[in-house]
C-alpha positions in Angstrom: 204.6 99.8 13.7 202.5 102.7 15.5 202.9 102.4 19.2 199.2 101.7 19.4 199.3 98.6 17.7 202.3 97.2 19.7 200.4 98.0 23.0 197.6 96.0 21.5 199.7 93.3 21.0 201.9 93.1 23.8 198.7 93.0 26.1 196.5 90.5 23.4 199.7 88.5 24.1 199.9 88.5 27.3 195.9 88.3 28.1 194.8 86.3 25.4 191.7 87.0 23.2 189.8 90.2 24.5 186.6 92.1 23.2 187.5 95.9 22.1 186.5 97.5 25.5 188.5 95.3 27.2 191.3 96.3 25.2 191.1 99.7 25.9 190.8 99.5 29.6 193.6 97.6 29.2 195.8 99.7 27.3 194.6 102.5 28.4 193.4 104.2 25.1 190.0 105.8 24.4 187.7 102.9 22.6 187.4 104.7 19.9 191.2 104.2 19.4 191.3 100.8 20.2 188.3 99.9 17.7 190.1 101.6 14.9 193.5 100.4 15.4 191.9 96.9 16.2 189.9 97.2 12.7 193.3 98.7 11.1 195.1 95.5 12.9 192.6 93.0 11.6 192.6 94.2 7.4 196.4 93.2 7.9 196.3 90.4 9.8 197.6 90.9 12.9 194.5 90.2 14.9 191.6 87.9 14.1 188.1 87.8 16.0 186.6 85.5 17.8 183.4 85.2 19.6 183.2 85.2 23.4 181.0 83.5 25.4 178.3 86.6 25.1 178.7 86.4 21.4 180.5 90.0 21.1 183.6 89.5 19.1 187.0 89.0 20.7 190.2 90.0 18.9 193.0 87.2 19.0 196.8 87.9 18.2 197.1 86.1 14.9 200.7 84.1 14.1 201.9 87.6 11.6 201.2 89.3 14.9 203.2 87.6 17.5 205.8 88.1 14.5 205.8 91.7 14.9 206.0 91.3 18.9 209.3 88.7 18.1 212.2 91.2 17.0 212.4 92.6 20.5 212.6 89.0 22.3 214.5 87.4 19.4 217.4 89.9 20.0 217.6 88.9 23.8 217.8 85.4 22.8 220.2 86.2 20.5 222.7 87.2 22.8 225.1 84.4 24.3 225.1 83.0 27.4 227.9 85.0 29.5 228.2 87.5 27.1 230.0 85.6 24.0 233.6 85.3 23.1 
C-alpha cells in the first residue's frame, strides 16, 4: 500500500469522515494528492463518500479499509501478555 493511502487512512480513522481539503491539511499533502489518492482509494473500496452537512462529499474509511490499517495493530495484539513462554 503507497504511503499516501495509509496516511489517509490512519487520519480517516482517527478523525472520522472528512471532505478532501480537510484531508490534505491533515495529512499534509498537496489537494491535488489527496483527491487523487482519495478517488484511487474509493474505485477499490477503501473509502466511501458521504455528504457533510454543506453537501460537499466527505470520504469515510470503509470496513476493506480499516482492514488494511489492522496488520500493524493485529501484530501488537498478537504478542502475549509478559512476553509468552
Amino acid at each position: 500500500m503507497s504511503n499516501n493511502r495509509k496516511t489517509i487512512l490512519q487520519a480517516l480513522a482517527t478523525h472520522g469522515p472528512q471532505v478532501a481539503a480537510d484531508v490534505a491539511e491533515i495529512t499534509g499533502l498537496t489537494r491535488k494528492q489527496a483527491t487523487d489518492t482519495l478517488f484511487q482509494m474509493k474505485q477499490i473500496g477503501l473509502v466511501t463518500t458521504i455528504k457533510d452537512v454543506t453537501g460537499i462529499p466527505a470520504y469515510k474509511i470503509t470496513d476493506a479499509g480499516k482492514k488494511h490499517l489492522a496488520p500493524t495493530s493485529r501484530n501488537e495484539s498478537e504478542t502475549p501478555a509478559g512476553g509468552g513462554a
